[in-house]
C-alpha positions in Angstrom: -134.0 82.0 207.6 -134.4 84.2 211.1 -137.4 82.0 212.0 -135.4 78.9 211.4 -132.1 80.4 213.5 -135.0 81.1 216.2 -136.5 77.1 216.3 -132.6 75.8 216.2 -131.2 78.1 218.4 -130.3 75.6 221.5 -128.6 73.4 218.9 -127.2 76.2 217.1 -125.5 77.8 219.6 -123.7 75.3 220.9 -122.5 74.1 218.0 -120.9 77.6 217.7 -119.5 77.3 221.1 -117.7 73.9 220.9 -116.3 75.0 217.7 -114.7 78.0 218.8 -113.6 76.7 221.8 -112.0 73.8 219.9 -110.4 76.1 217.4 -108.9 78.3 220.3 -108.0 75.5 222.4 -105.8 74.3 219.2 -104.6 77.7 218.7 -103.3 78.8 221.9 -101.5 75.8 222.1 -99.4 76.4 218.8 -98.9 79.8 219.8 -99.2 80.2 223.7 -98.9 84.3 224.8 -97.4 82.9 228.6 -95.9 79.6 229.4 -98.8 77.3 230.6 -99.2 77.1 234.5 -98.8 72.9 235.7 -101.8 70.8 236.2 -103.9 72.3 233.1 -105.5 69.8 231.8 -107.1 69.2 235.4 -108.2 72.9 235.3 -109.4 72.5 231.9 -111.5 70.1 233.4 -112.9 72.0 236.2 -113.6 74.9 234.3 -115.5 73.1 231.7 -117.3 71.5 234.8 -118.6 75.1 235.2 -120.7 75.4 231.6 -122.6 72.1 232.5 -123.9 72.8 235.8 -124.5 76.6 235.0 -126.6 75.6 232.0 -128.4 73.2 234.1 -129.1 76.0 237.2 -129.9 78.5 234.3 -132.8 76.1 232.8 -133.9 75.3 236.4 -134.3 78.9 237.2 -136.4 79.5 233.8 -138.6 76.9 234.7 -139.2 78.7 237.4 -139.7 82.0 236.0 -141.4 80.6 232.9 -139.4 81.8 230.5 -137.1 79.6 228.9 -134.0 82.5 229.0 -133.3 85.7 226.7 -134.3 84.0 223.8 -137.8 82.8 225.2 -137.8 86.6 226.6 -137.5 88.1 223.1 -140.4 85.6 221.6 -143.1 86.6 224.6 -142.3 90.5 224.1 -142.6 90.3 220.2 -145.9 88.4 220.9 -147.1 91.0 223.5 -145.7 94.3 221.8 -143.3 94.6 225.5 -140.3 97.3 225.3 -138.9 100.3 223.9 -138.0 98.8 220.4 -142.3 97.4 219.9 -143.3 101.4 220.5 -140.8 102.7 218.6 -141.2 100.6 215.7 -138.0 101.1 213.7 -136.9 99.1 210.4 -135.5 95.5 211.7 -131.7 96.5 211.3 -131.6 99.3 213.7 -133.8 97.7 216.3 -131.5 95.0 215.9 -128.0 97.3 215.9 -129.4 99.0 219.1 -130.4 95.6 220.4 -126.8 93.8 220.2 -125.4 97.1 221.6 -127.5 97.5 224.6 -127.2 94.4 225.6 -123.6 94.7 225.2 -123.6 97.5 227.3 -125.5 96.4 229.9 -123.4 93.3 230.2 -120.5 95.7 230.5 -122.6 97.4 233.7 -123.3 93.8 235.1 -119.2 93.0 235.6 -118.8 96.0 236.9 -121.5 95.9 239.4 -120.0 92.4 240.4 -117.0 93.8 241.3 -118.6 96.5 243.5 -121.3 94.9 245.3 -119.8 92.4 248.1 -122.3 89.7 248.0 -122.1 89.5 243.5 -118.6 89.9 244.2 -118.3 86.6 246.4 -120.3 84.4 243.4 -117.6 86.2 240.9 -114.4 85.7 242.6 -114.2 82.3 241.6 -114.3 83.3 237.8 -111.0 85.5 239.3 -109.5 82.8 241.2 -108.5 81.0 238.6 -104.6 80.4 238.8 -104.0 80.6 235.1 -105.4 82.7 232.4 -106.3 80.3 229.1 -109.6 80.1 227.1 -111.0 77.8 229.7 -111.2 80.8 231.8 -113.6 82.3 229.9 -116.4 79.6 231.2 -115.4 79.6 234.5 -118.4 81.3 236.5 -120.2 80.0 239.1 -123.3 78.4 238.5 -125.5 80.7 240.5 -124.0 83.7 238.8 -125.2 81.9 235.7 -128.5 81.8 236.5 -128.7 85.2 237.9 -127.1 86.9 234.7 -129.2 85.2 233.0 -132.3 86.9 235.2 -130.3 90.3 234.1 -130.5 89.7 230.4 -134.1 88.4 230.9 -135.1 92.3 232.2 -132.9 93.9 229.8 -134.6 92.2 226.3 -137.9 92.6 228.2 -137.1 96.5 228.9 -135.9 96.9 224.9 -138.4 94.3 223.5 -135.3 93.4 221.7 -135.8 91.0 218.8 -135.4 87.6 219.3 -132.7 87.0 216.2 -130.5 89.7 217.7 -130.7 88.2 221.2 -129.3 85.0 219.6 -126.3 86.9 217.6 -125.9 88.8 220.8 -125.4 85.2 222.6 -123.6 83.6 220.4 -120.6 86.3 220.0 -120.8 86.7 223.8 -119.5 83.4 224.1 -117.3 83.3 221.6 -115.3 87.0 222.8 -115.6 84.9 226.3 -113.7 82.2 225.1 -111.4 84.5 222.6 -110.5 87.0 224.7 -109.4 84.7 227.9 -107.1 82.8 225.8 -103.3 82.4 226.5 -103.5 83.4 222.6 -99.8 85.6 221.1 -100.8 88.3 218.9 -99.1 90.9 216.9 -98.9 93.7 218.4 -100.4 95.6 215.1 -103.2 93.2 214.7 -103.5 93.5 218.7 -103.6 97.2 218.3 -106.3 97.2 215.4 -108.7 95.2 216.8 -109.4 96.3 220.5 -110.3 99.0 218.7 -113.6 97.1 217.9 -113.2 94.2 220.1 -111.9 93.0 223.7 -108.5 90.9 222.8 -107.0 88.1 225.0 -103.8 91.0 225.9 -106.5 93.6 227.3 -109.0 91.1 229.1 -105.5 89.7 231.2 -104.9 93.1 232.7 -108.4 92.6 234.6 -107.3 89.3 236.1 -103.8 90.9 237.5 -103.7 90.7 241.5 -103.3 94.2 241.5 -106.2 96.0 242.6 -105.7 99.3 240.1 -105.5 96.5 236.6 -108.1 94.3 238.4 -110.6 97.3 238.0 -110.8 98.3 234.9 -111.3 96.6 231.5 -114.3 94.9 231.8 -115.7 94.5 228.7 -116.4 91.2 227.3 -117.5 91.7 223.6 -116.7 95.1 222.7 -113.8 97.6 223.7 -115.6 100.8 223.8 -117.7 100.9 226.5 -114.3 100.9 229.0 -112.5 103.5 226.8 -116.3 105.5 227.0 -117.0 105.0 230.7 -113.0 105.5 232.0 -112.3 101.9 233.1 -109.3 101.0 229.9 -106.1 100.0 230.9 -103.5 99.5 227.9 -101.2 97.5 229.9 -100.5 95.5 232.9 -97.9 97.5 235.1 -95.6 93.7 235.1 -95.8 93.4 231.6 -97.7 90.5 230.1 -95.2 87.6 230.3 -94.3 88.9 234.5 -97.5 89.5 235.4 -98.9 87.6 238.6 -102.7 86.2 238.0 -105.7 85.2 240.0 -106.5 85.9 244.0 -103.1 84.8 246.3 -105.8 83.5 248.8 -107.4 81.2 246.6 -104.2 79.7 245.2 -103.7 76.9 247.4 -104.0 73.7 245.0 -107.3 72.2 247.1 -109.0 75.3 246.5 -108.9 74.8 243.1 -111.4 71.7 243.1 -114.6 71.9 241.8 -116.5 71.4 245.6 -114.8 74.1 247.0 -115.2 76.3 244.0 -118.6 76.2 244.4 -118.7 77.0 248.0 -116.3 79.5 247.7 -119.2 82.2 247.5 -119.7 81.2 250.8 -116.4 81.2 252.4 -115.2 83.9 254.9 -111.9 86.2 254.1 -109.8 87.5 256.7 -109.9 91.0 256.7 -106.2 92.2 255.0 -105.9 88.7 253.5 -107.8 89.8 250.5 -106.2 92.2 247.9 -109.8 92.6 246.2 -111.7 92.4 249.9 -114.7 94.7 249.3 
């Protein structure tokens, strides 16, 4: 069965996605958390934009570097005896366990450092200036901060050696958590409460796209909720509340800068100094 997940995995893995997304698509519409901002079927349609061209720059860039992403990573370690995990040697579970939750980590690391560094944050901003906050948001990246994640996670299986079915579970739930935990999704506050215990829920992941500077920093996990409790970067709660609180970057509200051309050139576009709350 792994060696079969491995050979389908493209297939696989999208299926996965489109699924969830459908299913949280449906769902946040029968139970929105905010009301809708106007015009969302044309962001919809924008943000999906993003996952096509960044898959596309992602296999261009592994054509270029050989390997064919994480996945392909995984295979050419386990052939070569690369990484921590092919010394060590340890039963298939916990290489694994401490596969999925380095990676996890490490993605964790990678926002972080996106937000610090000025030139990963001008490829990330565009994720953050989106004017809405709905399960679309969870694809919206730029296409050469695809491509150069994906470089990330390429040194990070090599490092570990981690095996190749993790790398794919690993994937596949990063996605999904993407897509879950950006949706305009209403939970009860008890099941709220009970599962960002484990996971990153739609009601935490919001506070990091709040214009304040203080909410904008912290919680940025994707997958799973420790690593901002463990490292000091939780918030429990925007300072507005949910249903008050203002999203996105105010310079990059203006409706034509929410097209997909100047989306992708905003990496490239000059802010005033003072004009930008998040200026680094």
């Amino acid at each position: 069965m792994p060696e079969w997940i491995v050979a389908h995995e493209a297939p696989l893995r999208l299926a996965a996605f489109l699924s969830v997304l459908a299913l949280l698509l449906l769902a946040q519409e029968r139970w929105p958390r905010r009301v809708p901002a106007p015009g969302r079927r044309g962001r919809w349609g924008v943000n999906l934009s993003m996952v096509v061209l960044g898959a596309l720059v992602a296999r261009a860039m592994a054509g270029l570097v050989v390997l064919l992403g994480a996945v392909a990573a995984a295979q050419w370690a386990a052939r070569h005896g690369v990484g921590v995990l092919a010394w060590l040697q340890w039963p298939p579970l916990v290489e694994g366990a401490l596969a999925f939750l380095a990676l996890d980590c490490a993605i964790y690391w990678q926002h972080r450092l996106f937000h610090r560094l000025p030139l990963f944050w001008r490829l990330h901003r565009m994720h953050h200036s989106d004017v809405d906050f709905d399960t679309t948001t969870g694809v919206r990246f730029h296409p050469v901060e695809i491509g150069v994640s994906m470089l990330i996670k390429v040194a990070v299986v090599l490092a570990l050696g981690a095996p190749a079915l993790a790398v794919i579970l690993f994937e596949v739930a990063l996605n999904a958590t993407s897509l879950f935990n950006h949706a305009n999704l209403r939970l009860p506050p008890a099941l709220d409460g009970a599962l960002r215990r484990l996971l990153v829920t739609p009601d935490m992941h919001r506070v990091h796209h709040s214009v304040h500077r203080r909410e904008h920093d912290s919680n940025y996990g994707f997958n799973l909720a420790w690593w901002d409790r463990l490292f000091g970067s939780y918030t429990a709660q925007p300072a507005e509340g949910h249903d008050a609180m203002r999203i996105g970057l105010p310079m990059f509200r203006d409706a034509g800068e929410q097209r997909l051309g100047p989306l992708l050139l905003q990496p490239l576009k000059e802010v005033k100094k003072g004009s930008d709350e998040f200026s680094r």
